[in-house]
mmCIF file of the N, C-alpha and C atoms, coordinates in Angstrom:
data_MODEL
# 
_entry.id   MODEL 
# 
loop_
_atom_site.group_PDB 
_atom_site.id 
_atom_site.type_symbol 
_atom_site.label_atom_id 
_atom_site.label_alt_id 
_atom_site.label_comp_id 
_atom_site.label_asym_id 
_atom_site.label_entity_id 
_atom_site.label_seq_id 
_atom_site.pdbx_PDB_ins_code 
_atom_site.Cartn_x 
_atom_site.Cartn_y 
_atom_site.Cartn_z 
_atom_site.occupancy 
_atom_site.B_iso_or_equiv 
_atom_site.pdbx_formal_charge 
_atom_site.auth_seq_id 
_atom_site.auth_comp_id 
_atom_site.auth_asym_id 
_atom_site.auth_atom_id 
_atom_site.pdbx_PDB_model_num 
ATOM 1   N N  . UNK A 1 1  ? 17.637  -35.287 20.819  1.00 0.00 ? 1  UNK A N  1 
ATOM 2   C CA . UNK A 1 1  ? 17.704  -34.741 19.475  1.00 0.00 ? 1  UNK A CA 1 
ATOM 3   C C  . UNK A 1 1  ? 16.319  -34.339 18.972  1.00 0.00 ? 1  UNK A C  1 
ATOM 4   N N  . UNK A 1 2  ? 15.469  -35.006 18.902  1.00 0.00 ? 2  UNK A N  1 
ATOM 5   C CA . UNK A 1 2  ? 14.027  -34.716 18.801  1.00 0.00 ? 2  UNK A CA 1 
ATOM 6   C C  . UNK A 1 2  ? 13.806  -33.407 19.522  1.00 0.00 ? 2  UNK A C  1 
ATOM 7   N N  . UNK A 1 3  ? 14.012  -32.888 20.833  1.00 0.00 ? 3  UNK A N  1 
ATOM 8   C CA . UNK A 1 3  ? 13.322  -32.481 21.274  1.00 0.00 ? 3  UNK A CA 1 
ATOM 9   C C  . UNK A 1 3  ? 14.168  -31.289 20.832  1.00 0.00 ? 3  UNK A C  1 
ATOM 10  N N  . UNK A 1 4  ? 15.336  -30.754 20.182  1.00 0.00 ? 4  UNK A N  1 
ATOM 11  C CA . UNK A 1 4  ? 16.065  -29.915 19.202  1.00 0.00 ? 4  UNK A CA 1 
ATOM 12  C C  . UNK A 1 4  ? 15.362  -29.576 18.124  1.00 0.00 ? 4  UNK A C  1 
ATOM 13  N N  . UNK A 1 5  ? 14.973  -30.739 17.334  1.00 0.00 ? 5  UNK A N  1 
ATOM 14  C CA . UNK A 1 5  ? 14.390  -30.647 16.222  1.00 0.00 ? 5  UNK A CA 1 
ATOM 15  C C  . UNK A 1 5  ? 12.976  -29.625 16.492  1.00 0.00 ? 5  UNK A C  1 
ATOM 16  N N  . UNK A 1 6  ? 11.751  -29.976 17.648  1.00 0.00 ? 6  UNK A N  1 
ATOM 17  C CA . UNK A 1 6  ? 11.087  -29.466 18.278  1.00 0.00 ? 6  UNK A CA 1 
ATOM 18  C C  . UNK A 1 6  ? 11.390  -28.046 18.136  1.00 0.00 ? 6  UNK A C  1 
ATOM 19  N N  . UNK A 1 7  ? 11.778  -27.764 18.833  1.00 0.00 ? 7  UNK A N  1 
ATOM 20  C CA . UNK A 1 7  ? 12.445  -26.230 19.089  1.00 0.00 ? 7  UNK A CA 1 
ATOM 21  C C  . UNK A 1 7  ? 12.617  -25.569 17.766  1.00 0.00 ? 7  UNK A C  1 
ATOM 22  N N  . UNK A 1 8  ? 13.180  -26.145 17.047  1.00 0.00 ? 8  UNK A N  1 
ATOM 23  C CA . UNK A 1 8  ? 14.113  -25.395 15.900  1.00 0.00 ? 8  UNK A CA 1 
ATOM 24  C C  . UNK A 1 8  ? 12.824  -25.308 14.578  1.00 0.00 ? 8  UNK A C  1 
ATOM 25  N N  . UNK A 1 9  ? 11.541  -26.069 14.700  1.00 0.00 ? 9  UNK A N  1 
ATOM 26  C CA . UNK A 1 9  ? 10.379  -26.045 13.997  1.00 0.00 ? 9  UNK A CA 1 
ATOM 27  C C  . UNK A 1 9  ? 9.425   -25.037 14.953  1.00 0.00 ? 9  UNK A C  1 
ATOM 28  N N  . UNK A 1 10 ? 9.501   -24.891 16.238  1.00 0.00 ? 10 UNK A N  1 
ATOM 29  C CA . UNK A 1 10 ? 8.665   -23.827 16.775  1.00 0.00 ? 10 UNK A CA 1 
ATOM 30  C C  . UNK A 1 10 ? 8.994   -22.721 16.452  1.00 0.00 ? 10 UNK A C  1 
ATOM 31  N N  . UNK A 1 11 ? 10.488  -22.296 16.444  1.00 0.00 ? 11 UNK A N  1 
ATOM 32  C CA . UNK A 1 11 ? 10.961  -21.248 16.443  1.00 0.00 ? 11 UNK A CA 1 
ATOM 33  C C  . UNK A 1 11 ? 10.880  -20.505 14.922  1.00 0.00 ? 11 UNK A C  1 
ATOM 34  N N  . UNK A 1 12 ? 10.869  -21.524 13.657  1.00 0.00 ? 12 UNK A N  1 
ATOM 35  C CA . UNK A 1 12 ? 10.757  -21.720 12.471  1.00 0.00 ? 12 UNK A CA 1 
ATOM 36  C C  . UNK A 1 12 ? 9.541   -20.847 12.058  1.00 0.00 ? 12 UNK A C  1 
ATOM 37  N N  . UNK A 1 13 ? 8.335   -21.254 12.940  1.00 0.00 ? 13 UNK A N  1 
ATOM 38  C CA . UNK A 1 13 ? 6.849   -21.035 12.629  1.00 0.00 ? 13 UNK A CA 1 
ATOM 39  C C  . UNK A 1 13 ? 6.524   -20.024 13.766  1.00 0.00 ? 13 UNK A C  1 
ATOM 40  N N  . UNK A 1 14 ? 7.089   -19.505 14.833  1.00 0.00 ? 14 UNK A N  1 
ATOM 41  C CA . UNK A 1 14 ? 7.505   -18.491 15.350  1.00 0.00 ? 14 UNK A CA 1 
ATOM 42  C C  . UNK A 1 14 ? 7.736   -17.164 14.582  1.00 0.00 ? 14 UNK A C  1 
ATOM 43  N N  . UNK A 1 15 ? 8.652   -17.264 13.886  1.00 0.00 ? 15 UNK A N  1 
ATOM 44  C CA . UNK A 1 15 ? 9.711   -16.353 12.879  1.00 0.00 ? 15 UNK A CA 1 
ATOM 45  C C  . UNK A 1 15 ? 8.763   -16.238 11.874  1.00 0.00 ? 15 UNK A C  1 
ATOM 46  N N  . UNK A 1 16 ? 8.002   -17.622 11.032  1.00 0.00 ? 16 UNK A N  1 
ATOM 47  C CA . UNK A 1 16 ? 7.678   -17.193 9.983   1.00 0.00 ? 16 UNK A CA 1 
ATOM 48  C C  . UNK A 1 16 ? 6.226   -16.331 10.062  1.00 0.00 ? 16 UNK A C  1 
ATOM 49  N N  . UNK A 1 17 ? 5.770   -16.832 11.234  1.00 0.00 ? 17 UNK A N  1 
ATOM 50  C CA . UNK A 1 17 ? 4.229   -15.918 11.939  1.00 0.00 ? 17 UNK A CA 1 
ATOM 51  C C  . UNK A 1 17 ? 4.106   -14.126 11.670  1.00 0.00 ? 17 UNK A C  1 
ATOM 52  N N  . UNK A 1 18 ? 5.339   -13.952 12.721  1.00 0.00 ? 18 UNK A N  1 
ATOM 53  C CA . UNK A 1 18 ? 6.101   -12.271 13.238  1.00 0.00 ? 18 UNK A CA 1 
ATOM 54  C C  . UNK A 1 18 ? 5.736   -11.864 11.509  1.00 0.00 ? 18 UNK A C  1 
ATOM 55  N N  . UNK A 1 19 ? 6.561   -12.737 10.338  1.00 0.00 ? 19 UNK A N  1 
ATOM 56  C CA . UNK A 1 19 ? 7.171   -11.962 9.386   1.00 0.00 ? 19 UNK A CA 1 
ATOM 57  C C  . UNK A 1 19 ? 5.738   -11.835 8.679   1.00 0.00 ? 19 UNK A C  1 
ATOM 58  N N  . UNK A 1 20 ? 5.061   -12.580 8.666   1.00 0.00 ? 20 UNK A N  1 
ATOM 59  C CA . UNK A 1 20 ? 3.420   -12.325 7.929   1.00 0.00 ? 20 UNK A CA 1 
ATOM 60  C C  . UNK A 1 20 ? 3.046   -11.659 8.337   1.00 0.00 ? 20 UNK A C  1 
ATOM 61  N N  . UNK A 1 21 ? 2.747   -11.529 9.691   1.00 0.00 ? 21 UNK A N  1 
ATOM 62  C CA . UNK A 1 21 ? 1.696   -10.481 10.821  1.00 0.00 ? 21 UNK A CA 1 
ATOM 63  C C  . UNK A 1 21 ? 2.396   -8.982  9.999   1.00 0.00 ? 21 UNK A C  1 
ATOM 64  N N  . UNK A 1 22 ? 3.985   -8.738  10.196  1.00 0.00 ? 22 UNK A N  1 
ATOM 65  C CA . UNK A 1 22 ? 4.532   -7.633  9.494   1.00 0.00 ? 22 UNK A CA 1 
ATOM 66  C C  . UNK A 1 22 ? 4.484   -7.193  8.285   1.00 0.00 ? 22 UNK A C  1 
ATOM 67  N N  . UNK A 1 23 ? 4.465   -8.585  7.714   1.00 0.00 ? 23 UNK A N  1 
ATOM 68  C CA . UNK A 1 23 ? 4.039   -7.990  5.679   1.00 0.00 ? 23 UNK A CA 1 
ATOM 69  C C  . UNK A 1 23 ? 2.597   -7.522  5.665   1.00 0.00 ? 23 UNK A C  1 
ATOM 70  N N  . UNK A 1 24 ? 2.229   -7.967  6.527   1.00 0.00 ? 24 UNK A N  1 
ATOM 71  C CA . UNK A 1 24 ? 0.343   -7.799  6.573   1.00 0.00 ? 24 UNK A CA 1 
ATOM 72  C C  . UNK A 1 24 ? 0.182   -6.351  7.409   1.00 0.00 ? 24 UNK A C  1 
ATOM 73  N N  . UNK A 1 25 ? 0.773   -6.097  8.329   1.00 0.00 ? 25 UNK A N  1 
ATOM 74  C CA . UNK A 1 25 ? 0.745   -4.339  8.710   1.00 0.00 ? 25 UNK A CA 1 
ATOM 75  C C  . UNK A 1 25 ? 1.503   -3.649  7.507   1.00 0.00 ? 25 UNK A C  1 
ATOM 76  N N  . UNK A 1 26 ? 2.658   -3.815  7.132   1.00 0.00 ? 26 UNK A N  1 
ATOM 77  C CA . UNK A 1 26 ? 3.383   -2.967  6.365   1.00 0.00 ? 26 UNK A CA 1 
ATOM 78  C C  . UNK A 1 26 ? 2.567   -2.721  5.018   1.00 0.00 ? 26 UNK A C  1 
ATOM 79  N N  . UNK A 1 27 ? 1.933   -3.956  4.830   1.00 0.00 ? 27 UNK A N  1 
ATOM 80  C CA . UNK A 1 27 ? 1.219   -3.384  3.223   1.00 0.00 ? 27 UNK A CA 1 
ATOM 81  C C  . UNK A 1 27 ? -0.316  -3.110  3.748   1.00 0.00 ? 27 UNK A C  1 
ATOM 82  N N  . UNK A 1 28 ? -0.579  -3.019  4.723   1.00 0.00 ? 28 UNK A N  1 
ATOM 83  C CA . UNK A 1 28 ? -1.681  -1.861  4.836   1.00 0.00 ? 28 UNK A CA 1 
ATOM 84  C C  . UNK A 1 28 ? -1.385  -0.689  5.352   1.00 0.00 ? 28 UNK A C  1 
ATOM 85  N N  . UNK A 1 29 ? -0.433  -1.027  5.887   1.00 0.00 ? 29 UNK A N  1 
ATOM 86  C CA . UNK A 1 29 ? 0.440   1.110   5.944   1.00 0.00 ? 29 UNK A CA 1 
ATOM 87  C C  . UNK A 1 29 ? 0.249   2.000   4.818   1.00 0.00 ? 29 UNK A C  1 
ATOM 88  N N  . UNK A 1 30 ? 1.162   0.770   3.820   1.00 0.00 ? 30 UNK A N  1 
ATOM 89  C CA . UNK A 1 30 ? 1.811   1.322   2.786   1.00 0.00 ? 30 UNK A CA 1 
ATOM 90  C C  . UNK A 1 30 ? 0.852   1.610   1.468   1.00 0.00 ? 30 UNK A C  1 
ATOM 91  N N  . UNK A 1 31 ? -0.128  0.391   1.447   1.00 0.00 ? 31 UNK A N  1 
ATOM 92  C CA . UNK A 1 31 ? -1.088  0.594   0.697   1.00 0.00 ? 31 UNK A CA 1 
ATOM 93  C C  . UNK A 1 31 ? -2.454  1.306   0.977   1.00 0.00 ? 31 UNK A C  1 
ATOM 94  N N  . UNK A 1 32 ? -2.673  1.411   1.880   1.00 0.00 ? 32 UNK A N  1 
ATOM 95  C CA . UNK A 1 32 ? -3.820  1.973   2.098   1.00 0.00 ? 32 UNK A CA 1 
ATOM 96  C C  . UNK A 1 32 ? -4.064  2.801   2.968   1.00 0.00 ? 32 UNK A C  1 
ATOM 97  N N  . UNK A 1 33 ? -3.652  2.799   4.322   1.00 0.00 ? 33 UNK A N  1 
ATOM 98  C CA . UNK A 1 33 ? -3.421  4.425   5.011   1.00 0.00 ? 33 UNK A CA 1 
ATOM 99  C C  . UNK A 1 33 ? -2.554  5.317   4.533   1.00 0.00 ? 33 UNK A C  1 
ATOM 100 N N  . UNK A 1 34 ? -1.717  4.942   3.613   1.00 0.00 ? 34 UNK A N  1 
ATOM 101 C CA . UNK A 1 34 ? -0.527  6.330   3.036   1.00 0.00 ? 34 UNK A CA 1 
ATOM 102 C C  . UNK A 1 34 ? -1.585  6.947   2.388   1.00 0.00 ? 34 UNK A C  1 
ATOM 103 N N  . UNK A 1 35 ? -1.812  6.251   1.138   1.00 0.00 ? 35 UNK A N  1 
ATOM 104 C CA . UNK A 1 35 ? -2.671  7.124   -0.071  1.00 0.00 ? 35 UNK A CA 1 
ATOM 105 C C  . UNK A 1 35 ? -3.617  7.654   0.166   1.00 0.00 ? 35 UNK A C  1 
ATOM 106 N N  . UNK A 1 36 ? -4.644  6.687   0.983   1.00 0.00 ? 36 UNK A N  1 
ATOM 107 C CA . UNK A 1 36 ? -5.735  8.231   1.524   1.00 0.00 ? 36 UNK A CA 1 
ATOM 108 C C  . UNK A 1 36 ? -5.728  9.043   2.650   1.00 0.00 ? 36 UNK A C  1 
ATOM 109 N N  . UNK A 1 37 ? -4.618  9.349   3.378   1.00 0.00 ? 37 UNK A N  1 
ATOM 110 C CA . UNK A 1 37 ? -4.063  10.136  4.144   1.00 0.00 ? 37 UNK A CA 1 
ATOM 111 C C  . UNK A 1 37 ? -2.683  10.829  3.333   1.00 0.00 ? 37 UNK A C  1 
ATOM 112 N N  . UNK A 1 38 ? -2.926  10.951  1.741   1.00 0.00 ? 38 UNK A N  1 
ATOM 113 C CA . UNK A 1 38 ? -1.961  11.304  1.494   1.00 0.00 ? 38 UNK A CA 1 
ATOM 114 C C  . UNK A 1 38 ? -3.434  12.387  0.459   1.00 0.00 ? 38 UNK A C  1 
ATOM 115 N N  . UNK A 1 39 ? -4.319  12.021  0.009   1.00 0.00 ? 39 UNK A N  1 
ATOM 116 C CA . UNK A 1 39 ? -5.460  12.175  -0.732  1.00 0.00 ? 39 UNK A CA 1 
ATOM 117 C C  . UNK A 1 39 ? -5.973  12.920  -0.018  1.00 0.00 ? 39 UNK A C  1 
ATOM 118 N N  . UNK A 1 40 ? -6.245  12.845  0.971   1.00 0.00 ? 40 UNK A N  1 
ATOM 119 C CA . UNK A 1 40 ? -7.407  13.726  2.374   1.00 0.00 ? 40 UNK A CA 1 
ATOM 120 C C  . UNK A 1 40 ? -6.637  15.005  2.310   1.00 0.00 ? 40 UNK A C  1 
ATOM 121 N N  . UNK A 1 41 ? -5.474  14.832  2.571   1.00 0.00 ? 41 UNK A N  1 
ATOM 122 C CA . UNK A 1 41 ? -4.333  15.929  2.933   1.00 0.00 ? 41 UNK A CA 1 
ATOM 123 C C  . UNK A 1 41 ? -4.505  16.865  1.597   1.00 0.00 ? 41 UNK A C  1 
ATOM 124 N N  . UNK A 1 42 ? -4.229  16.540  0.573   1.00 0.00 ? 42 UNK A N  1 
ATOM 125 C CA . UNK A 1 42 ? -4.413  16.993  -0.862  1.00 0.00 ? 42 UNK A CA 1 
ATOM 126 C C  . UNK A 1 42 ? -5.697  17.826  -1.191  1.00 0.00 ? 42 UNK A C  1 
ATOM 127 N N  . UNK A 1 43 ? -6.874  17.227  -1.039  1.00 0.00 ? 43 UNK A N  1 
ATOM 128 C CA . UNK A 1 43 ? -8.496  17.227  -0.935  1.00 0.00 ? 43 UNK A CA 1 
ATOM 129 C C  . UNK A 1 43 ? -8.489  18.712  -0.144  1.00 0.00 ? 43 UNK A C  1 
ATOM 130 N N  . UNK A 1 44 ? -7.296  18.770  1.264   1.00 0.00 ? 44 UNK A N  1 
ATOM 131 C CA . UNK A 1 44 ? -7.677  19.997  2.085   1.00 0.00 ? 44 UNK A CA 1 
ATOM 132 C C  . UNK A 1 44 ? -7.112  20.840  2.229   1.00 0.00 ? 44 UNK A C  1 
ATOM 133 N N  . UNK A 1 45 ? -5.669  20.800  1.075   1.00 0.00 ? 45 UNK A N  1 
ATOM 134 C CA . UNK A 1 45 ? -4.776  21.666  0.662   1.00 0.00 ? 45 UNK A CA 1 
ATOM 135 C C  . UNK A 1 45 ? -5.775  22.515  -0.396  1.00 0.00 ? 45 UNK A C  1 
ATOM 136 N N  . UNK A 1 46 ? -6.183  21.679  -1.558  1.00 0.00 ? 46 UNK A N  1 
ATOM 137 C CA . UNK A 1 46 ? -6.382  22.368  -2.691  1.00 0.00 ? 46 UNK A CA 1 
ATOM 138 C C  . UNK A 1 46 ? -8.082  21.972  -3.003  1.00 0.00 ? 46 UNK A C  1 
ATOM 139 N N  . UNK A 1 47 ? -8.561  22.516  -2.056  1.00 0.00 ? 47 UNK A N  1 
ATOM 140 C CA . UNK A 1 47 ? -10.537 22.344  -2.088  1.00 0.00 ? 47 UNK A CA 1 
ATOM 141 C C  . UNK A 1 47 ? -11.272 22.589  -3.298  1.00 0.00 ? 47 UNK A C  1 
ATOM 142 N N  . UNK A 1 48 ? -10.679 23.587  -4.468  1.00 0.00 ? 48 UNK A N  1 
ATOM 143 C CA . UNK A 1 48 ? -11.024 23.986  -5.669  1.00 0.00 ? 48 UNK A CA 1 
ATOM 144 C C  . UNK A 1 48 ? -10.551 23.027  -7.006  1.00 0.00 ? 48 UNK A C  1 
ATOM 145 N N  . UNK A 1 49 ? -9.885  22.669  -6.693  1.00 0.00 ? 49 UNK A N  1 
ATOM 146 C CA . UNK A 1 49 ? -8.934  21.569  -7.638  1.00 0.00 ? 49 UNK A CA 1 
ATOM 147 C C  . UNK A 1 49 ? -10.085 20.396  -8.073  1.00 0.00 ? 49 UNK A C  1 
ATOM 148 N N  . UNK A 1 50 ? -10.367 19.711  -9.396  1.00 0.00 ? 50 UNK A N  1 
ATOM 149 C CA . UNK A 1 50 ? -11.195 18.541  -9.578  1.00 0.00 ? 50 UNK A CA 1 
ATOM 150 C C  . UNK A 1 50 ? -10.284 17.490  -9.559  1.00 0.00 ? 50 UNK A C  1 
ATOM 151 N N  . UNK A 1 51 ? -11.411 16.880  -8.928  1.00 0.00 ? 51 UNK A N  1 
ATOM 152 C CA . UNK A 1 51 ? -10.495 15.211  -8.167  1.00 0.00 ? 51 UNK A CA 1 
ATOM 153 C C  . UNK A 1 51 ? -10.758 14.021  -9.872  1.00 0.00 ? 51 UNK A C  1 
ATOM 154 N N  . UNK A 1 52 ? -11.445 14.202  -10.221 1.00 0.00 ? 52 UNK A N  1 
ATOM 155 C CA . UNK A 1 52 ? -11.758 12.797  -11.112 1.00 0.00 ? 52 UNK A CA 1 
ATOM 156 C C  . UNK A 1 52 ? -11.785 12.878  -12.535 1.00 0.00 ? 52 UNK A C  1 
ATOM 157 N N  . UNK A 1 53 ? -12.641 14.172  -12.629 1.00 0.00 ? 53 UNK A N  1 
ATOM 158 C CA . UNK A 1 53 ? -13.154 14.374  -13.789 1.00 0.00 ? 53 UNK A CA 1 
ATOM 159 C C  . UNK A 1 53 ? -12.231 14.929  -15.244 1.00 0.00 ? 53 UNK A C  1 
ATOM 160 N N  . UNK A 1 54 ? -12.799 14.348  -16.097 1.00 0.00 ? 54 UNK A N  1 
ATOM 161 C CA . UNK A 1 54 ? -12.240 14.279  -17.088 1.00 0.00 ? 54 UNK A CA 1 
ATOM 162 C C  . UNK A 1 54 ? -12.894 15.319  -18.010 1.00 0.00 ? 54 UNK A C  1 
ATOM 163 N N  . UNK A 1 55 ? -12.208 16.438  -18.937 1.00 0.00 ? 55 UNK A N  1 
ATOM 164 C CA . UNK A 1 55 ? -12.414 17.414  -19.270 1.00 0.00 ? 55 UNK A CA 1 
ATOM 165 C C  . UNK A 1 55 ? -12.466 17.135  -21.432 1.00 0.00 ? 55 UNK A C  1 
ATOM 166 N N  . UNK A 1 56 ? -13.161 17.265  -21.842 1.00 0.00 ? 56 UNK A N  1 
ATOM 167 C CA . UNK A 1 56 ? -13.309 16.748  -23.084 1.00 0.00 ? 56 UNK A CA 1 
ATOM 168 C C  . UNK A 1 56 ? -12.262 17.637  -23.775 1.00 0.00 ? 56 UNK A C  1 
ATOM 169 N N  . UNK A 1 57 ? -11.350 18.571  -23.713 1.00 0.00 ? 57 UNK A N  1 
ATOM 170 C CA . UNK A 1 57 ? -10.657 19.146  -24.646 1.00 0.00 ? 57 UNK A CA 1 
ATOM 171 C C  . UNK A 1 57 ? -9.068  18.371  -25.046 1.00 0.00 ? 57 UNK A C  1 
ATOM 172 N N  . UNK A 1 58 ? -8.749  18.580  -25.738 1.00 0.00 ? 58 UNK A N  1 
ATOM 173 C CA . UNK A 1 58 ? -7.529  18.362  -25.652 1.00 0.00 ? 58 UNK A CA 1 
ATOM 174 C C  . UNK A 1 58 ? -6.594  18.792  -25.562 1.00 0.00 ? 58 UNK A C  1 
ATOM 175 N N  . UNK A 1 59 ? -5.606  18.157  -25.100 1.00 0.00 ? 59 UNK A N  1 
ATOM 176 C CA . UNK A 1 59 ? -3.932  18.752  -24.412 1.00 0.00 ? 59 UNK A CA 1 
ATOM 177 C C  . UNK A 1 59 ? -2.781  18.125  -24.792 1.00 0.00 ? 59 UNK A C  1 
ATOM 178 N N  . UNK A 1 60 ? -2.278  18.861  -25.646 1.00 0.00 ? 60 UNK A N  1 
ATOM 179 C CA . UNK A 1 60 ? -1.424  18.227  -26.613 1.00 0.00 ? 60 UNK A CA 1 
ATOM 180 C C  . UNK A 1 60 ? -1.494  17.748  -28.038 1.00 0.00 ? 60 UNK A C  1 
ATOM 181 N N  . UNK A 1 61 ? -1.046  16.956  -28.067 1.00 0.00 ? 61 UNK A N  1 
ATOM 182 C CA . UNK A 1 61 ? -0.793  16.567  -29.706 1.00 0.00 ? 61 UNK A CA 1 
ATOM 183 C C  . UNK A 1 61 ? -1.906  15.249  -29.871 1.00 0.00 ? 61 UNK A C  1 
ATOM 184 N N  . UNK A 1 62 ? -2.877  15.399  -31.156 1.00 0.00 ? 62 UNK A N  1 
ATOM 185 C CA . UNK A 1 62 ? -3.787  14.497  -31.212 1.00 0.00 ? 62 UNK A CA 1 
ATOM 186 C C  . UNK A 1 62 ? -2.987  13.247  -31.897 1.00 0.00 ? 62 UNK A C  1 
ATOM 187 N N  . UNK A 1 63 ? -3.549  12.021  -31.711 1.00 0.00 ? 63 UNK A N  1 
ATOM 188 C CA . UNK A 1 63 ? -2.917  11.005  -32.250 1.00 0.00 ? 63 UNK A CA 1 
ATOM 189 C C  . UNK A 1 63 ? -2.660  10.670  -33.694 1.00 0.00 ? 63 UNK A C  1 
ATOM 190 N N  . UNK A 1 64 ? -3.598  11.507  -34.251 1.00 0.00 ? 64 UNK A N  1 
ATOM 191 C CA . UNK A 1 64 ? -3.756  11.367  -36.046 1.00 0.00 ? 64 UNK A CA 1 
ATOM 192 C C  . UNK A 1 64 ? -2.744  11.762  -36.770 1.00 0.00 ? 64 UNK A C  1 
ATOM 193 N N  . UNK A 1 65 ? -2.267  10.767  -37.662 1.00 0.00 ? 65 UNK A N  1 
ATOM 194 C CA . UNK A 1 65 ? -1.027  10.618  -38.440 1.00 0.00 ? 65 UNK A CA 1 
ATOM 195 C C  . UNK A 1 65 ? -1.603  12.374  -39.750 1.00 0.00 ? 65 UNK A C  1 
# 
């Protein structure tokens, strides 16, 4: 029986290993090679386009009652 129990805790910490190693690739897929391979792509679509900057005019409706 022990040596069941054995098994069924390897296999436990086995399983739970795989599933970290996978949350740990999937959210650097997902987080961080998508967006700047999604950004780069963008950057070399539209080379004229401003990436950051913020333009002092306004657009739209000002907040003042």
């Amino acid at each position: 029986m022990l040596t069941a129990m054995n098994n069924s805790v390897k296999n436990t910490a086995r399983l739970l290993g795989a599933g970290l190693r996978a949350l740990l690739a999937l959210t650097l897929a997902t987080g961080v090679l998508y967006p700047l391979a999604v950004t780069g792509i963008a950057q070399g679509l539209f080379p004229g386009r401003p990436t950051a900057r913020r333009s002092r005019r306004t657009a739209g409706s000002s907040a003042r009652p």
